[in-house]
N, CA, C and O of each residue as an XYZ file, in Angstrom:
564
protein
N      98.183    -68.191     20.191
C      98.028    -69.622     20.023
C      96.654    -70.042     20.543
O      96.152    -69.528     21.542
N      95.877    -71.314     19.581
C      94.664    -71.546     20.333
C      94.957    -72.626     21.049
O      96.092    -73.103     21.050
N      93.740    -73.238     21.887
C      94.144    -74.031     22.471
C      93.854    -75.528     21.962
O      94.176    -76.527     22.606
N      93.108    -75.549     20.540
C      93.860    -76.649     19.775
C      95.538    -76.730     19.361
O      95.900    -77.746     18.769
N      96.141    -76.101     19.544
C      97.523    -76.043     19.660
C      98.475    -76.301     20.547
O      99.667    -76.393     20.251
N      98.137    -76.397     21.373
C      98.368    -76.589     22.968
C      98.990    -77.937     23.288
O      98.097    -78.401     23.997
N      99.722    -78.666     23.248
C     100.086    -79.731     23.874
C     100.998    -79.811     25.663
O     102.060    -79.190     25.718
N     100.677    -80.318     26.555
C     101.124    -80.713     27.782
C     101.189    -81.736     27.923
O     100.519    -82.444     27.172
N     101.967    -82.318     28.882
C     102.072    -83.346     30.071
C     102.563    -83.074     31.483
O     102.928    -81.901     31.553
N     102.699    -83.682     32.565
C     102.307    -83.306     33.798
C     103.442    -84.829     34.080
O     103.156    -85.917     33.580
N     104.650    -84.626     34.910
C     105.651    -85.159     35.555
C     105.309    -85.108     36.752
O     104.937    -84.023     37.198
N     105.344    -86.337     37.647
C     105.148    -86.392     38.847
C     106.440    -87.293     39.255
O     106.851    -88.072     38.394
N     107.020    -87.248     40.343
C     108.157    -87.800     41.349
C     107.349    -89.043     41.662
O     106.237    -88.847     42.150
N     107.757    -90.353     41.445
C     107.188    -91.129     42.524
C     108.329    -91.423     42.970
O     108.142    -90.977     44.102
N     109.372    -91.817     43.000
C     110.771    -91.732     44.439
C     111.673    -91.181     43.517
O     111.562    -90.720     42.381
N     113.182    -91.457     44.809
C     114.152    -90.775     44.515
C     114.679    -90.909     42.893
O     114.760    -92.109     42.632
N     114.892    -90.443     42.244
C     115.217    -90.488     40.616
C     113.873    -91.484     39.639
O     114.128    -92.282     38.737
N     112.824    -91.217     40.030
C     111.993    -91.842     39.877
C     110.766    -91.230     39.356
O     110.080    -90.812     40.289
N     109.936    -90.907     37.539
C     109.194    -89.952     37.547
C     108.129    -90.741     36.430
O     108.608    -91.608     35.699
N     106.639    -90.390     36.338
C     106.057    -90.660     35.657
C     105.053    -89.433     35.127
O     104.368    -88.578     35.689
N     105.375    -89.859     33.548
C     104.384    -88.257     32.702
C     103.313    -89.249     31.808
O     103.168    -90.243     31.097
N     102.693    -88.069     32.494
C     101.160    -88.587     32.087
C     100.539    -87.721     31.012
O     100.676    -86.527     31.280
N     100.082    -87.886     30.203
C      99.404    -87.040     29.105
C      97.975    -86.081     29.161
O      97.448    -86.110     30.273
N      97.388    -85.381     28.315
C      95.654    -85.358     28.660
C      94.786    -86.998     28.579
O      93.773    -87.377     29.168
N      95.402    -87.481     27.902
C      94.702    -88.653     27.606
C      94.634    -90.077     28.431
O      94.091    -91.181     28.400
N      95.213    -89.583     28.903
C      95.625    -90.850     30.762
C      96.729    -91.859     30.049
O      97.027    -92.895     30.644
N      97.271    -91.580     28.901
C      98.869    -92.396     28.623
C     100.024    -91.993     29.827
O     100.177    -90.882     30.335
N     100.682    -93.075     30.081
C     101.322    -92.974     31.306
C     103.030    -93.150     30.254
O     103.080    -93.234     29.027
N     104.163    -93.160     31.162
C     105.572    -92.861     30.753
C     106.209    -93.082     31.896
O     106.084    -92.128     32.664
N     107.141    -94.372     32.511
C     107.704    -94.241     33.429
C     109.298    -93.916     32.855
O     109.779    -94.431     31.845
N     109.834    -93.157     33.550
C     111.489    -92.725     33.049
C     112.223    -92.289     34.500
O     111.676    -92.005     35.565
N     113.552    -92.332     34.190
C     114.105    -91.773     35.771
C     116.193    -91.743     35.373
O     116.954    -91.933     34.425
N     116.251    -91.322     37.039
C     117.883    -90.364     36.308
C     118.457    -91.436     37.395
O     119.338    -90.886     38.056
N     118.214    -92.992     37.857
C     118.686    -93.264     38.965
C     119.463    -94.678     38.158
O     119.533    -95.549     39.027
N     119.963    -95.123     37.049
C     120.272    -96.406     36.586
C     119.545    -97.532     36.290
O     119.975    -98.587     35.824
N     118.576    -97.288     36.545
C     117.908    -98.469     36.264
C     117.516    -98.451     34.915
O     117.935    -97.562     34.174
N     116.780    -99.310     34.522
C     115.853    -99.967     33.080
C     115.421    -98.572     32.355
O     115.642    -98.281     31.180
N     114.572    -97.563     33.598
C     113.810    -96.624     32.704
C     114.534    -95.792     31.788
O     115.765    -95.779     31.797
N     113.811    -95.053     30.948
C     114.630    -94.294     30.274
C     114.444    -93.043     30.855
O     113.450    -92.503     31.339
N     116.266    -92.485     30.625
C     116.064    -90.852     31.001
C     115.534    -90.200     30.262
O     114.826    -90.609     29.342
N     115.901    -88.511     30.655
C     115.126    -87.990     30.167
C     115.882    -87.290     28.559
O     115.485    -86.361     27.855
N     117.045    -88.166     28.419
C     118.006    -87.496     27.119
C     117.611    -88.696     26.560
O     117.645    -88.496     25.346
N     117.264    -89.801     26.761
C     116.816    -90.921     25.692
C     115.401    -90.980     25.528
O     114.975    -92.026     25.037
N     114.488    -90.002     25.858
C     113.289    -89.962     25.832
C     113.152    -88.826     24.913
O     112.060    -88.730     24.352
N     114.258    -87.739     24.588
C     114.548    -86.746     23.747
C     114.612    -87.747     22.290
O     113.743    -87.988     21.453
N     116.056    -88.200     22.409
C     116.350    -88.966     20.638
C     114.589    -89.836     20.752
O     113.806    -89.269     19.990
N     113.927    -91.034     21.536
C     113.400    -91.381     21.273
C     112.030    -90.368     20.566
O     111.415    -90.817     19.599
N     111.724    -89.232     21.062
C     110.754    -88.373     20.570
C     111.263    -88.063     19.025
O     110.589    -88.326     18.029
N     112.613    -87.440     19.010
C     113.123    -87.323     17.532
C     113.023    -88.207     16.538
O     112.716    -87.825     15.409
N     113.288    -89.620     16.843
C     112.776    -90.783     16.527
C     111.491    -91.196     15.925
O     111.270    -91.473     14.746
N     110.853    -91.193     16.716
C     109.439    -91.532     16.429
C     108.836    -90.141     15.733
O     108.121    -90.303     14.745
N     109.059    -88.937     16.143
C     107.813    -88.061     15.180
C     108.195    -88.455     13.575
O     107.370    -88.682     12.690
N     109.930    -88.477     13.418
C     110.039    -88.977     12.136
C     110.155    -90.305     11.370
O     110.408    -90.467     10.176
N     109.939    -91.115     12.216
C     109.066    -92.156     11.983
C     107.833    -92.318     11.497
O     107.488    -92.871     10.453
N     107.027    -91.665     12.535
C     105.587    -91.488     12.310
C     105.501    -90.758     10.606
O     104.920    -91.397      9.729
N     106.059    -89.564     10.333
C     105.901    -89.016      9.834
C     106.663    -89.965      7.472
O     106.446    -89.647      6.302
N     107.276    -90.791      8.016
C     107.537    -91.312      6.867
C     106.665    -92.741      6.932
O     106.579    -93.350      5.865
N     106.157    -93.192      7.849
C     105.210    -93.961      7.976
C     104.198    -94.067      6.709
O     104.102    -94.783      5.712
N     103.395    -92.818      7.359
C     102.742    -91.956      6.681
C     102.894    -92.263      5.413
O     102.240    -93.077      4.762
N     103.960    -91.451      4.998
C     104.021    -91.787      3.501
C     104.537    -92.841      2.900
O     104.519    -92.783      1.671
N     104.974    -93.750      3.359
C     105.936    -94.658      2.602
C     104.697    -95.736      2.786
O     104.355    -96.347      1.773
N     104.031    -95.991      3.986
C     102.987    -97.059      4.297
C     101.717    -97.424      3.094
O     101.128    -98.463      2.797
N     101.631    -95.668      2.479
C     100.042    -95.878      1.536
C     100.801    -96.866      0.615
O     100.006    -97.753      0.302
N     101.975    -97.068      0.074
C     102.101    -97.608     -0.970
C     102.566    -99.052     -0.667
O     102.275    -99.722     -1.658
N     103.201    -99.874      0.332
C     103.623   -100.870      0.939
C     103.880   -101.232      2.339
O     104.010   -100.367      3.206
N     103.952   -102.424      2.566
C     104.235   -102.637      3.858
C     105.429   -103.060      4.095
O     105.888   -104.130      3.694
N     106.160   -101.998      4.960
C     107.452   -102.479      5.428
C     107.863   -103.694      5.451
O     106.838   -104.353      5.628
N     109.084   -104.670      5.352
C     109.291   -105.752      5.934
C     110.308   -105.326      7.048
O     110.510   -106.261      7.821
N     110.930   -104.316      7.323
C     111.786   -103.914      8.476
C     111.433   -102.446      8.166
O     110.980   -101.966      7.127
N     111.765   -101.840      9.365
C     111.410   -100.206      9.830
C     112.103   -100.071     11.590
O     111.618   -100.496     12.639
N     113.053    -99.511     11.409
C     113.286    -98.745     12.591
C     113.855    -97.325     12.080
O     113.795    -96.840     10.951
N     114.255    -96.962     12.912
C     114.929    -95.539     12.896
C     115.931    -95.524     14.504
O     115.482    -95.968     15.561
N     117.319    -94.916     14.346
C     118.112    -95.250     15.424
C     118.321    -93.998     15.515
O     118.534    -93.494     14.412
N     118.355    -93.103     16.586
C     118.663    -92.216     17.200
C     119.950    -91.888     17.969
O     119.902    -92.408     19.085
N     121.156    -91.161     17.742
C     121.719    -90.720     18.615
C     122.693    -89.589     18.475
O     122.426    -88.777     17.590
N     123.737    -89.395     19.164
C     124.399    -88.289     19.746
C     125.365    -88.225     20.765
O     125.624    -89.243     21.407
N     125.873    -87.268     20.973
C     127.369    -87.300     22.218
C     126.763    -86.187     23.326
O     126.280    -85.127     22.928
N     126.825    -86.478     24.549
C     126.064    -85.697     25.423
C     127.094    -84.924     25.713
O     128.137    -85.564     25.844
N     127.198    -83.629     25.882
C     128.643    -82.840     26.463
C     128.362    -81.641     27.614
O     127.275    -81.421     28.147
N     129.403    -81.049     27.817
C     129.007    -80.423     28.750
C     130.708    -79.622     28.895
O     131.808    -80.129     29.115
N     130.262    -78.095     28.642
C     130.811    -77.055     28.082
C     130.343    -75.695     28.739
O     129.378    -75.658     29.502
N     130.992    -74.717     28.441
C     130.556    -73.751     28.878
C     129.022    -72.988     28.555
O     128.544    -71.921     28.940
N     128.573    -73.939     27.772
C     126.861    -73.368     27.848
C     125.949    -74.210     28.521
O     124.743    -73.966     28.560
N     126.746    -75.692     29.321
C     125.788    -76.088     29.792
C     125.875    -77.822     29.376
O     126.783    -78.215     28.643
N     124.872    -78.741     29.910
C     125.060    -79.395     29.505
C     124.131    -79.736     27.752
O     123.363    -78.921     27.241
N     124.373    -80.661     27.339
C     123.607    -80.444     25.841
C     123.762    -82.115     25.064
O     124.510    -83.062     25.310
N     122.662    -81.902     24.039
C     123.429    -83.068     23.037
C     124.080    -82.099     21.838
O     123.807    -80.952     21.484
N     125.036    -83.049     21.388
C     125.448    -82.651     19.475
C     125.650    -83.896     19.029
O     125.655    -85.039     19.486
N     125.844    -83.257     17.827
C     126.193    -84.527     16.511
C     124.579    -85.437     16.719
O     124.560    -86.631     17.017
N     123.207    -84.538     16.477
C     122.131    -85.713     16.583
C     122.265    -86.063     15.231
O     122.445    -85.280     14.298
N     122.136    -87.694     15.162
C     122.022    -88.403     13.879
C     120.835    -89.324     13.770
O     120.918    -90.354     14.439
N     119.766    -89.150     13.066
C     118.941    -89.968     12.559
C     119.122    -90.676     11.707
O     119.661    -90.223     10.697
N     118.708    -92.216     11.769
C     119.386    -93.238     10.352
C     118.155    -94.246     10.288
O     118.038    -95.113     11.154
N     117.489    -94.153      9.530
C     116.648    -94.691      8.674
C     117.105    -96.593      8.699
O     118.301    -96.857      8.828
N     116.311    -97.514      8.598
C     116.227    -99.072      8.483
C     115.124    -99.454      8.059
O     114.330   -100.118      8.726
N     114.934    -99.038      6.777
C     114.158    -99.497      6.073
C     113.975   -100.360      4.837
O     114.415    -99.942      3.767
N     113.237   -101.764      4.917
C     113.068   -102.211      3.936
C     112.047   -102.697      3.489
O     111.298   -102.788      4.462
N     111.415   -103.163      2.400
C     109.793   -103.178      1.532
C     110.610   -104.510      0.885
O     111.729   -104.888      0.540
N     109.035   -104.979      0.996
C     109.317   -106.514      0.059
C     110.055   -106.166     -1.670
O     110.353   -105.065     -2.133
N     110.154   -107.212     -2.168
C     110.661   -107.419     -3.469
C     109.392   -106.790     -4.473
O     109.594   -105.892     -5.289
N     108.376   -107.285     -4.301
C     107.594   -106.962     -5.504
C     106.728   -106.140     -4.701
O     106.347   -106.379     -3.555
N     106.434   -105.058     -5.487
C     105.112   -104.199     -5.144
C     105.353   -103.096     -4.589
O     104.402   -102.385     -4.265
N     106.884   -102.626     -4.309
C     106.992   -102.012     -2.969
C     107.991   -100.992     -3.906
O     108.721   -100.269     -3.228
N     108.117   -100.840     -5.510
C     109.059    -99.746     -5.648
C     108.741    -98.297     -5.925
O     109.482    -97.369     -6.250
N     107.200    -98.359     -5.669
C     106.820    -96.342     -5.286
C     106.940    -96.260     -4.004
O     107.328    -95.186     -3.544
N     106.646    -97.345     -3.124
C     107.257    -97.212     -1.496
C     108.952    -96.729     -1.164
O     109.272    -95.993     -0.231
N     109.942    -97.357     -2.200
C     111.126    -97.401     -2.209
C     111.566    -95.543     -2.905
O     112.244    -94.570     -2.574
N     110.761    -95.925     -3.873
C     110.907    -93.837     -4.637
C     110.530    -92.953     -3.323
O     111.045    -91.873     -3.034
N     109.701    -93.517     -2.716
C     109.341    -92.272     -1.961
C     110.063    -91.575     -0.840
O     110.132    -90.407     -0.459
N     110.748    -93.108     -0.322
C     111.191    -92.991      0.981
C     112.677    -91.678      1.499
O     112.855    -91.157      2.600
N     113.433    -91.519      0.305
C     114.315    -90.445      0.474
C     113.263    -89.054      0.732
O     113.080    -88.426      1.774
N     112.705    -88.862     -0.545
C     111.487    -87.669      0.059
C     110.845    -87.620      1.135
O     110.291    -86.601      1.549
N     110.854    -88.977      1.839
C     109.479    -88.714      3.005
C     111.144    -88.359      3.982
O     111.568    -87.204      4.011
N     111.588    -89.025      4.400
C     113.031    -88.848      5.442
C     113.005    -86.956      5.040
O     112.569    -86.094      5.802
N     113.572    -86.729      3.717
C     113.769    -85.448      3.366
C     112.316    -84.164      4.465
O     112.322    -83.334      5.374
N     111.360    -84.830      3.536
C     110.091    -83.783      4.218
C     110.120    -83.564      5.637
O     110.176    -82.530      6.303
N     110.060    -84.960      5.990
C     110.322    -85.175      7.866
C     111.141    -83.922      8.446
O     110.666    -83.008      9.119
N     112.547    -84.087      8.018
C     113.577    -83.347      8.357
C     113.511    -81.978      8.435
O     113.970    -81.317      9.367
N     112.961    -81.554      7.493
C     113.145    -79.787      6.422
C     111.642    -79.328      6.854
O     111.388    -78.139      6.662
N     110.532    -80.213      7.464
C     109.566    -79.307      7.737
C     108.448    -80.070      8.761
O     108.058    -79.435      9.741
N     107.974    -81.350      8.536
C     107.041    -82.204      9.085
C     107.419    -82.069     10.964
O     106.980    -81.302     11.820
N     108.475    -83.269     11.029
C     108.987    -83.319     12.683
C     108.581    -82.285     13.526
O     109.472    -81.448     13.663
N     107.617    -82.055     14.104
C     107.542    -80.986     15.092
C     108.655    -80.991     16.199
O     109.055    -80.028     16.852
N     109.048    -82.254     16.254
C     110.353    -82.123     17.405
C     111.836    -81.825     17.093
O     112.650    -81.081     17.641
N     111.917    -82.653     16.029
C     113.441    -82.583     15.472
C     113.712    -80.658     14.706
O     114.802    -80.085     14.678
N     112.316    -80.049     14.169
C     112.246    -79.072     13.680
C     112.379    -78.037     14.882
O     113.010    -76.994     14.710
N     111.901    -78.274     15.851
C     112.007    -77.006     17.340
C     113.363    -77.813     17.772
O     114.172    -77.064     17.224
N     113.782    -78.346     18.091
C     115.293    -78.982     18.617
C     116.173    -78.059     17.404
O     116.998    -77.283     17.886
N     116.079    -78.075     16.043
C     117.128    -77.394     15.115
C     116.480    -76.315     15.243
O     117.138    -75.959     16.220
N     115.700    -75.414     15.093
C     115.387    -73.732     15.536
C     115.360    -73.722     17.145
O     114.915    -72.662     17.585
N     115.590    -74.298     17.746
C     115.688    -73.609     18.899
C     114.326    -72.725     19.457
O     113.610    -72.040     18.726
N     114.124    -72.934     21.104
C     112.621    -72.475     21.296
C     113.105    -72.139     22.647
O     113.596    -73.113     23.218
N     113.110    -70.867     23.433
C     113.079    -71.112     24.576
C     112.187    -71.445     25.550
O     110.965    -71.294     25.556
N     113.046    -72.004     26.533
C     111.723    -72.047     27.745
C     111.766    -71.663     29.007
O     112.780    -71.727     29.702
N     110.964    -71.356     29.275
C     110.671    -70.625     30.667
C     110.213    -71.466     31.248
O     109.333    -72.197     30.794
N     110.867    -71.585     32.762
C     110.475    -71.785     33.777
C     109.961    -71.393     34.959
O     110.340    -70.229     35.085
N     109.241    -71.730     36.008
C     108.243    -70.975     36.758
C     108.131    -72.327     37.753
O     108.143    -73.545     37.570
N     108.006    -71.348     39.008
C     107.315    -71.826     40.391
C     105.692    -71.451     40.780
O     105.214    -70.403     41.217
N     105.110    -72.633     40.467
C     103.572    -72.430     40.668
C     103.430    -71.720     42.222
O     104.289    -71.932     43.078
N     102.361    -70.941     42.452
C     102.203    -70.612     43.825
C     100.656    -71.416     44.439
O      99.634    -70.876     44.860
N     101.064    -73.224     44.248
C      99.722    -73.462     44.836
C      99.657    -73.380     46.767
O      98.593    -73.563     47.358
């Protein structure tokens, strides 16, 4: 792998259930496992699933019109089984709509772009369905 390929971020503790990830680019992310407002770190998962395929029908559905509504809703049943804890049943669902006039190669496209997203584009939703392991490690600073 080169290291145009490379993506990181860097999690730091600022209190008890309390964490902020920071990017190369000095974008900040506050999230935490303690109840409050932030988001954890399993709604920061669907939200990533979310948005790459978002981004990614954006993309295509945008050259030809402008949305009048666009979300995408993310979710799943968190469980916890003999492999651990996990999500299943992830469901992505599309909310999309394009004005009346002008917008029906935006409207043709949009099953294909969802489709492409899914089957190859999503870098996240695509490593979440193949599976990637990861290793973990104790730095020795």
């Amino acid at each position: 792998m080169s290291e145009a390929s490379k993506r990181s971020v860097v999690v730091e503790r600022t209190s008890t259930g309390q964490f902020i990830a920071t990017n190369p680019r000095g974008g900040t992310l506050r999230f935490g496992t303690d109840g409050g407002d932030a988001f954890t770190p399993v709604e920061l998962l669907l939200a990533a699933i979310g948005g790459c395929s978002a981004a990614d029908v954006d993309v295509a559905t945008g050259r030809h019109a402008e949305p009048t509504a666009f979300s995408v809703e993310v979710s799943g049943d968190k469980i916890s089984d003999e492999q651990g804890n996990r999500m299943t049943g992830l469901r992505v669902t599309f909310h999309v709509a394009f004005p009346e006039e002008g917008a029906d190669r935006a409207r043709a496209i949009l099953p294909r772009a969802v489709k492409a997203s899914h089957d190859r584009l999503c870098t996240v939703s695509r490593t979440v369905e193949l599976g990637t392991p990861v290793a973990t490690e104790i730095a020795e600073d």
